[in-house]
N, C-alpha and C positions, 0 to 999 in steps of 0.2 A: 812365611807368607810373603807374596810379593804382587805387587799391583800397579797395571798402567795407568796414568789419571786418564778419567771423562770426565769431561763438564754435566752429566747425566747425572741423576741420584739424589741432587743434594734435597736436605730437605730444611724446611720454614717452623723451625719450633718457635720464634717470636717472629714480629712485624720488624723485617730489615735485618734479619739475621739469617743467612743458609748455614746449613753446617753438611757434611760429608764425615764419614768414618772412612778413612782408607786403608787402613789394617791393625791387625792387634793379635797379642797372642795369649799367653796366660795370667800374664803379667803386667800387660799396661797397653797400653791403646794409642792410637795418631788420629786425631780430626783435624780436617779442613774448613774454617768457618769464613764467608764473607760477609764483611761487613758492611752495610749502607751509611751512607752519610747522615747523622741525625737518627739514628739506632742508640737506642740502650736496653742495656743487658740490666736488670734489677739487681737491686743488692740479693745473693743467696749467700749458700753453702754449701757443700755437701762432703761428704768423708775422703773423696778422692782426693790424692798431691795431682796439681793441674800445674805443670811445664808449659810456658808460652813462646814462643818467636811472633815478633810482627815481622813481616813478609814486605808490605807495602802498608803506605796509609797513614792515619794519624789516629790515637785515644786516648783517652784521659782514662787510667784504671786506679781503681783504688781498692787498697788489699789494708782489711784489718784496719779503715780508719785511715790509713798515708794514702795520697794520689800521689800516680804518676802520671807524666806525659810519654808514652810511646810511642817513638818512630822507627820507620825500617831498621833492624836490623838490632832492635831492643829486646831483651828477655825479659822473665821473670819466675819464680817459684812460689806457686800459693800453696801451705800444708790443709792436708784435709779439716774440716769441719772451718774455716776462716773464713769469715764474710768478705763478701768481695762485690763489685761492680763495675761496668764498663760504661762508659761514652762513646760514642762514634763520632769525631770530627773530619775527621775524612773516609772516604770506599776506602775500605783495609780489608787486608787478607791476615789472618794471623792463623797458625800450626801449632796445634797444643795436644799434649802427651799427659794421659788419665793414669794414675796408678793406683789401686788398683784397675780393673778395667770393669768402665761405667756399663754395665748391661743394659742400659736404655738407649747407650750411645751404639749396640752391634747393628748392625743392618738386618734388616727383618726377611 
């Protein structure tokens, strides 16, 4: 699968958060999320290993209880079912890789 980016598509699953799927195959998945400044993502979970890059921006994530501070060009690996949450200190862009692949996350 292969895909040119548009800025077209994305969508508003919380207040300050777009997210975009840009491709995926059987195996695991790529989204695109932007982040607003002063956005958070709730503490969840859920079964998928989520792979992150931050892109641009700044966020305070905390995985399992530790926070970090992320800036450009920062990763991370959260295993399935681990609580986790996000801050939004600065417009961030971050690219994160689902594996399994999140079926709520394909494009409809």
């Amino acid at each position: 699968m292969f895909a040119k980016y548009s800025p077209d598509g994305f969508l508003n699953p919380i207040d300050g958060i777009e997210m975009k799927t840009f491709v995926y195959g059987d195996k695991s998945l790529l989204t695109r999320f932007n982040l607003k400044k002063g956005g958070l993502l709730p503490k969840h979970s859920h079964p998928h290993e989520q792979t992150g890059f931050l892109v641009s921006g700044k966020i305070k994530l905390s995985i399992n209880g530790e926070e970090f501070l992320a800036e450009p060009g920062d990763t991370w690996c959260i295993k399935g079912d681990v609580e986790h949450w996000a801050q939004i200190i600065e417009d961030s862009v971050a690219i994160e890789v689902f594996s399994p692949v999140r079926e709520d996350y394909l494009p409809k």
